[in-house]
N, C-alpha and C positions, 0 to 999 in steps of 0.2 A: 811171891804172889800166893796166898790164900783165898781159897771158896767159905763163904759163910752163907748159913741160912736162919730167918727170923720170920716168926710166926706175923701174920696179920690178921688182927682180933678187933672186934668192936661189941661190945656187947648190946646194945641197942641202934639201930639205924635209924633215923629221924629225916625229915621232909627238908632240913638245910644238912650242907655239909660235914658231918665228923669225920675224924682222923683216926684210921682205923689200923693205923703203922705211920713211924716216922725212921729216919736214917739224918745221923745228924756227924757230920765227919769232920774228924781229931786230929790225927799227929800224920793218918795217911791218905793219900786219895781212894774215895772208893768206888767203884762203876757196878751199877744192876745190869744185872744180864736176864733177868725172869723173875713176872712177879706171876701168881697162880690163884684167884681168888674164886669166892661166891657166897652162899646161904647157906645155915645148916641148922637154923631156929624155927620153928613154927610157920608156916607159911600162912600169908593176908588170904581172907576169904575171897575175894576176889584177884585174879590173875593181874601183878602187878610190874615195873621195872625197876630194877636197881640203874644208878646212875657214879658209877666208878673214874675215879680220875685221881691221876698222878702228877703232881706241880712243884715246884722249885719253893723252899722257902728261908728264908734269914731270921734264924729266932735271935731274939734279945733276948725275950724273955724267959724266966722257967715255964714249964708246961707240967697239966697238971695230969701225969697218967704214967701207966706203969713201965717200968725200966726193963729192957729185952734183954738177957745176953745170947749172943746171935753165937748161934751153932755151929764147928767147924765139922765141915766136910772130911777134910783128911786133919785126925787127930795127932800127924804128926807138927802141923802150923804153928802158929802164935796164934792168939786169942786178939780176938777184933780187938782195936784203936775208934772205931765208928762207933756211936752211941745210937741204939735203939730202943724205942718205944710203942706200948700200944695202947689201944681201949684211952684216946684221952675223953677226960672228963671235966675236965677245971674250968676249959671254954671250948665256945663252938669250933671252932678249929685250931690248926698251929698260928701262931702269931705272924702277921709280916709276910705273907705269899706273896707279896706283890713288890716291895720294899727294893732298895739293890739289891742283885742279884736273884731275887726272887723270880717266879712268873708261872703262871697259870698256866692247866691243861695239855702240861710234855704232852702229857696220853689221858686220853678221856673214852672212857668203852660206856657203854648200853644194854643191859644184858636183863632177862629175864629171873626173876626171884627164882625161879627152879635150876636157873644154869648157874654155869661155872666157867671160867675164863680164863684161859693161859695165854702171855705175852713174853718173848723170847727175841733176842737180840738176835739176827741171823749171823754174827762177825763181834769179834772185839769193837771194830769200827763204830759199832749200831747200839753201845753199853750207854747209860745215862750214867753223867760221871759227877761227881758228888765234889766238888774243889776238898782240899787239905787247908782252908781256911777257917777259922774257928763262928760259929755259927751256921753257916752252910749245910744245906739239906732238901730234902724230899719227900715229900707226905703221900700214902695211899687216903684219899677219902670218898666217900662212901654218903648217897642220899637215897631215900624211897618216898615216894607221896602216899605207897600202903605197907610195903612192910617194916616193921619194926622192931624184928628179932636181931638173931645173930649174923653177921659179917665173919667170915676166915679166910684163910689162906696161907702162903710164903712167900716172903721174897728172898732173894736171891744176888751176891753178891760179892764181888772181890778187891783187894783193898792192895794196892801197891805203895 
């Protein structure tokens, strides 16, 4: 069992949803234990919300955005089997959220352009688990009706 960790980047935030991280699981199953997000671009001139949420998706398709390799925690591990992504840009979100096995809003948070937001599994019990089925996966995305800077963060995750 290895800990991996992968950035969450979006470089423009827009008033429908983008995907500002994806986790897309390969050869092992893998369960998020902590995603940690917020702003760190320019703030809207008026006092605005960010609208954050975390959903199940089935890609078919390719997606168009940048390839993560996710960070091991103890450098003695193996190198993640889970594929990650950030900053998509090819379409408005990942393909298929809703599809089998897909589905909207695991975790959907609220949060104010100035803040930041950590989500932690209290138990292995309470980890979002990613099947070892090829397509299967999990998108961070990310809306604002004012700001339209930067999105960051980690997530956080283990692969058995």
């Amino acid at each position: 069992m290895a800990n991996y960790e992968v950035p969450i980047l979006l470089a423009a935030v827009g008033t429908g949803y983008k995907t500002a991280c994806g986790l897309q699981a390969n050869a092992r199953r893998a369960m998020v234990y902590e995603v940690e997000f917020g702003q760190n671009g320019a703030l809207a001139s008026s006092d605005c919300q960010m609208q954050w949420d975390l959903s199940r998706f089935v890609n078919t398709n390719s997606v168009t955005a940048t390839a993560t390799v996710a960070q091991l925690l103890d450098l003695a591990d193996v190198a993640a089997s889970t594929l990650a992504f950030t900053n998509v840009t090819g379409a408005v979100d990942v393909p298929n959220l809703t599809g089998a096995g897909g589905g909207l809003f695991l975790k959907n948070w609220g949060i104010n352009q100035r803040g930041s937001y950590r989500w932690r599994a209290l138990d292995d019990g309470d980890n979002i688990i990613i099947a070892s089925t090829a397509s299967q996966g999990i998108a961070i995305r990310v809306l604002s009706s004012g700001y339209t800077s930067t999105a960051v963060g980690n997530l956080s995750f283990i692969e058995r």
